[in-house]
Structure formats: C-alpha cells, structure tokens
N, C-alpha and C positions, 0 to 999 in steps of 0.2 A: 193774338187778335181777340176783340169781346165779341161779346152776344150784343145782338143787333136789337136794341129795346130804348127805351127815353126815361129817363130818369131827372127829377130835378136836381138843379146845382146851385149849389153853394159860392157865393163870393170871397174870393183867399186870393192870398199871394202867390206868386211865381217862384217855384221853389229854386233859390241859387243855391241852395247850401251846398258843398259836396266835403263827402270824407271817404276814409278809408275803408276798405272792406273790413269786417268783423270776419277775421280768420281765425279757425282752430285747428291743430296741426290733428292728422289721422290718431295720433298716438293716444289723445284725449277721450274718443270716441266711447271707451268702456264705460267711463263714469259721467260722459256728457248726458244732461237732460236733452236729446237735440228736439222732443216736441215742443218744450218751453222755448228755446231758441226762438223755431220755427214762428211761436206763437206769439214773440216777441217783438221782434224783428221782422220775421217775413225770410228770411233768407238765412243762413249761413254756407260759409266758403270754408269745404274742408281741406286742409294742403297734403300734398304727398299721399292720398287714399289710394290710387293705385301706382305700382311701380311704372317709374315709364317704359323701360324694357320692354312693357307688357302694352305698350300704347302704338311705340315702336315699327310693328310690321303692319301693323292698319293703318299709320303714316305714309307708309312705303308704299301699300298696295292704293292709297288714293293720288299721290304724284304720279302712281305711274300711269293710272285714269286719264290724270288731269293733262301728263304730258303726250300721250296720244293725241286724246283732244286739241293738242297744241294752245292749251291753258295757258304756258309757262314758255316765257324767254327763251329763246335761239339761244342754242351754245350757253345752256348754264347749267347747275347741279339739279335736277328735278327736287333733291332734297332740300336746295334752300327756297323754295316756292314761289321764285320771283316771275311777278303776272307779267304776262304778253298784255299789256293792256289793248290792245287791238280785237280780243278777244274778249273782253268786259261786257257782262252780260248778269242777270239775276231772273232768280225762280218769277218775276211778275211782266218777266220780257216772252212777248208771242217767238220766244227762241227755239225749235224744237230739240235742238244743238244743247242748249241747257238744260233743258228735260230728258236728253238721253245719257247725258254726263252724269246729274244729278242718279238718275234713276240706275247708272253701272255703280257709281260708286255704294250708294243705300243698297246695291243688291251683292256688294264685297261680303263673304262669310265672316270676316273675320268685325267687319264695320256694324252688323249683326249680332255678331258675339258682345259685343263688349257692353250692353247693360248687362247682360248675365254676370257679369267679371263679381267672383265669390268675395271682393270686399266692397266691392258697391252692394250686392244684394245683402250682404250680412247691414252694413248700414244701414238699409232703409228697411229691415225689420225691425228696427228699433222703432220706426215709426208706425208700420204696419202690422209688427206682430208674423207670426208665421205663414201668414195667410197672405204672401207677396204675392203682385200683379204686376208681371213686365209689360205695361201696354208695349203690343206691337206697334211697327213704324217708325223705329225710330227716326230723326231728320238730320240727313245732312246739311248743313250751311258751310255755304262755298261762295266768301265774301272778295269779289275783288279791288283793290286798293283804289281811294280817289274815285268812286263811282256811286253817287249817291243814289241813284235807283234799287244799287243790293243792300241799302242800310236799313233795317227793320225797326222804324220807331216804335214809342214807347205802347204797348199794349198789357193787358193780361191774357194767361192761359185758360179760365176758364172756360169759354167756347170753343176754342180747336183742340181743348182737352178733351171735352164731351165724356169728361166723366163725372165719379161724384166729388164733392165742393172739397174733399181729403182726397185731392190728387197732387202729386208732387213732382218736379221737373228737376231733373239733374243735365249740367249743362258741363262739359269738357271739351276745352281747347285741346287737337290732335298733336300741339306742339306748345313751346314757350308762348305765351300771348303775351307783349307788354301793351302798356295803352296805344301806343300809335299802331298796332294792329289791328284795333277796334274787337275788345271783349266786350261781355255785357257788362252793362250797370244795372246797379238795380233802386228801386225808389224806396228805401228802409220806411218800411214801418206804412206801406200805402196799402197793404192788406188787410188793414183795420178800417177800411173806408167803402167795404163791401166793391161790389159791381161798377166803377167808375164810367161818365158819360164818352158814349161816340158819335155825336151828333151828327158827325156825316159817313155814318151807317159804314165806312171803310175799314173798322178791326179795331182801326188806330184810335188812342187817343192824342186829342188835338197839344200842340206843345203847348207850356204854362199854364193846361186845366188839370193837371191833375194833381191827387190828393195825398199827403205822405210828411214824413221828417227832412230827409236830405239825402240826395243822392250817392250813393257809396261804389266806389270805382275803385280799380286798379290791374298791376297785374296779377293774371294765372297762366299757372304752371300745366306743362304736358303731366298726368298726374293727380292735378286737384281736383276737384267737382265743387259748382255753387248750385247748392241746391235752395229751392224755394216753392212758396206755395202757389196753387195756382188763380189765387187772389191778386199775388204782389207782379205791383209795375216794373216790369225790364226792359231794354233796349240796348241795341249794341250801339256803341261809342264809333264813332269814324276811323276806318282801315286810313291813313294816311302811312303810311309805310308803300314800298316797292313789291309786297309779297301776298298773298292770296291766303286770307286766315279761314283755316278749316276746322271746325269744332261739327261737335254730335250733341242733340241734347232731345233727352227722354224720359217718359210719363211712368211715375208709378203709383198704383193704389192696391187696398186692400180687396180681392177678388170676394171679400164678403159683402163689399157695396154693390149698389148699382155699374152698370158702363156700357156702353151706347154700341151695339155690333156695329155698326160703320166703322168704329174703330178699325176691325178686324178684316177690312174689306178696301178692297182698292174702287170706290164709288166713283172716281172721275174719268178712271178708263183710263185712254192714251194708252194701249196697249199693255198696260201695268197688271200683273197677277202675281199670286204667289209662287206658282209654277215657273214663271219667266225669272223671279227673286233667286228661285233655288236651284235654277234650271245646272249651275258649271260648280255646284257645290261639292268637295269633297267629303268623302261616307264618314269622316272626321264631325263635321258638323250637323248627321243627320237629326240628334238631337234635340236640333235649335227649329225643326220644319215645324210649323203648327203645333206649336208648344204649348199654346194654350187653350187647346183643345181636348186639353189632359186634365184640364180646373173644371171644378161647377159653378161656372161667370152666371150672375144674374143679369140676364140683358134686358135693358131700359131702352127701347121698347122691348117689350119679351117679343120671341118669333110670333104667336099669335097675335098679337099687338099688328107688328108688319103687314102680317098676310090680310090684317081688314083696311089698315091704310093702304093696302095696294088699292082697295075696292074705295075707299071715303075720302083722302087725303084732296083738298080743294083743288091742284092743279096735276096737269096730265105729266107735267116737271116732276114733281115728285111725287106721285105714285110711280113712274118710269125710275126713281130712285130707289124706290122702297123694295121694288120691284127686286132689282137689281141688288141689294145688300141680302135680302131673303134667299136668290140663290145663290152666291159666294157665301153665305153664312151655312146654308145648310149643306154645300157641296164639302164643306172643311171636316167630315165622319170625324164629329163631337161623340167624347166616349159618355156622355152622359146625353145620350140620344133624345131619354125625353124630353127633355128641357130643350134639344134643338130641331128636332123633326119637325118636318115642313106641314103644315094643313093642307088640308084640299080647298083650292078656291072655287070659290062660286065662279058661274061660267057669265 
C-alpha cells in the first residue's frame, strides 16, 4: 500500500510488456553485487536460499491452522491445500473468522522464526551491513483460489513499511508457487519513478497508471525469496488453481536508520499483543520474544516526539493512537532505557 498524498502524473502507456523473473541461484550470492541489482532492477529472485526441509514444518503447522479452521476440503490431504471455497474470505472482509486464523497462524513460533533463518539474514547483510533489522510482524498471506477480494493489487511498500526509504521486503511461497497459484509480480524497474500516484487515497494503485519497464512473473520455489525495494511495484497474479497459496513476506533495514515504533506495536488492537503472540511458545524459541529490544533503534517519532503528540496531534483519533504505541513501546523493558523511557505528561 502507498502514502496517502497527490502527486502529479505523467501521460504514458499501459504497461503490457511481461517477462521472466531475473533469477540468480543462492550459490551466486558471494560474488553478487545484490545493491546494484537492487538498484537496477528493483527486485531480484534468489532460488534455492533456504533449504526446503527447513520450510517444511511451518508448512505443516499452517495447514493444520488452516484445516481446524475448516479452510480446506472434506476428506483431503491438509498437505495438499485444497480450499473449501465455502470458506473464501480475506484480511479486508468484516470476517472475524479471518482475523483469528490469520492472527493463530502469525503467532506459529516457527512462522516467527523464519526471517531469522541464518541464510536469509546472512543475505540481507550484504545490503545492510552488520547492523540488520528484522522488522517485527511479519505477514501472513492466506490467498484463497478464484476470490478476487483476497488478490492484493498493485501497490508499493513504502507506507505500511513505515520505515526508512532503504527498507527491503523479502517475500517466500511456504510451498511450490506456479503461476496459476497467484505469486507475486513485480513491475521491473518502477522504483526509479519515486512515490507513484493513488488518487483514490485506497493504498492501491489504479491499474494501467503506473510507472516502470515490464512486468516480470513467474514461478517460485518453497525455498527461493524475491526480494525488492520498498519503492518497486508488486501484486499478486490470480490464485486460479483449486489450492490456497500461503506465503510470508518481511521488512528489513538497517537499525542505524530511522523506524517508525508503531512498527513494534500491535496499534489496531482486536485483541492482538505480543504476550497473546508468545503466549504457547516453547523455551526453544524464547530468543525470538522482543528481540529487538536488544538494538539501539532510533524511533522516528522518538518516544518524546509521542508523548507531545499525545498532547498536539489534531484529532482525538490519533492522539488515542499515539497514545496507545507510547505505552506497548515503553511496556517492551528496552535495554537501552534511555532512549525508551516514558516522559511524564502534562496533566
């Protein structure tokens, strides 16, 4: 989704072009330049970075969410994912049924785990340098087939990244994705066109406005990651398949930048906290509990930033927001205190 602002636009064509992904196999990775890639392009598709084995039992532990739920067809394998379409639903349906699925499976330990996974983060030091930042949150997407409500058009990440403009989104299918399962595409080369227009203020932008080379599709592998910047235009391709395509995809920057505490903070409520996240976790993953509250994050707003838009911020909406991220920010016992200790507010 974009930032909600007006930009003028340009008269251009309708982009038909499409080609293949620009893949490079994990093995390459030592000697790849992947910022110039990135820089180039917008995107690259790395194949086989993590083993699938290791993808494997976070597969397993989301069918078997899914098939509770009764996600998934009477009398079939939960492994082969085939949707109960009677049950077709998405994250922008008043479903509360979707929101508690959604929110078992994002709070799976192992669905957690796996931006951590030691060749994704060895990767994206190469872009980052030592000083990696797993933004928390990662998102489930839980596409069901033939349902055009859960297809997420074309947007960018820089507004629901909410971080700084060198944030980077890595995106993995939990299984084989071929096209008729609806992976993402991405718009090659629309990162060079800065902040693209949303005129109807919805995230999205409108189809044939926007700005780029030619579309680049295809399939990925349980395994690969496409990662890209949070400039470049992506959308998923139509699930036309019988099966319910699950993939995970997640924000990384360098914790020497700016990044926005809301990140860090469950702001919409619905019953969501980190405590509820970690509540049936095994002492295997304690680890992974507020992990990064082990960094010295520079928060844009700083905490004292917060605490005066509790008191100035124009509507009672969001100061009640501001509100709200200032205590789950400072209730998180940040080992770099100063930097997160609460102010005293005026009364």
């Amino acid at each position: 989704m974009t930032p909600r602002h007006t930009q003028k636009s340009y008269p251009h064509p309708v982009i038909t072009a499409t080609k293949s992904f620009r893949a490079i196999p994990a093995s390459d990775l030592p000697s790849l330049d992947l910022a110039s890639e990135l820089e180039t392009h917008g995107y690259v598709l790395i194949r086989n970075l993590i083993p699938p084995a290791d993808i494997l039992p976070l597969l397993t532990d989301v069918t078997e969410v899914l098939n509770k739920a009764n996600w998934l067809a009477p009398r079939t394998n939960p492994t082969d994912r085939i949707a109960n379409r009677a049950a077709a639903c998405s994250e922008d349906d008043p479903n509360a049924d979707y929101r508690e699925v959604r929110h078992n499976v994002f709070s799976l330990p192992r669905f957690q785990g796996l931006p951590h996974h030691p060749a994704l983060t060895a990767m994206m030091k190469q872009l980052t340098g030592p000083e990696l930042l797993i933004l928390p949150r990662p998102a489930p997407r839980l596409i069901f087939p033939d349902y055009e409500p859960g297809i997420i058009h074309a947007h960018q990440d820089y507004n629901p990244a909410a971080g700084h403009h060198h944030t980077f989104t890595a995106w993995m299918p939990l299984h084989d994705c071929p096209i008729n399962q609806g992976p993402l595409r991405i718009l090659e080369g629309s990162h060079r066109y800065g902040i693209q227009p949303d005129p109807t203020h919805t995230g999205f932008i409108p189809a044939g406005t926007e700005r780029g080379d030619a579309w680049a599709i295809g399939a990925i592998h349980a395994g690969d990651v496409l990662l890209f910047n949070n400039l470049t235009i992506h959308e998923a391709a139509p699930n036309t398949s019988n099966r319910l395509r699950l993939s995970l995809d997640c924000r990384f920057q360098s914790y020497l930048h700016p990044t926005d505490p809301a990140l860090y903070t469950f702001v919409a409520g619905g019953g969501r906290s980190w405590e509820s996240t970690y509540a049936n976790w095994p002492a295997s993953y304690n680890h992974l509990k507020f992990y990064w509250t082990h960094l010295p994050l520079n928060f844009k707003p700083s905490i004292a930033d917060l605490a005066n838009l509790i008191q100035t911020a124009p509507s009672p909406r969001d100061r009640a927001r501001y509100a709200n991220v200032l205590h789950q920010i400072t209730a998180q016992n940040f080992a770099n205190t100063s930097s997160t200790r609460e102010p005293a507010l005026q009364s």
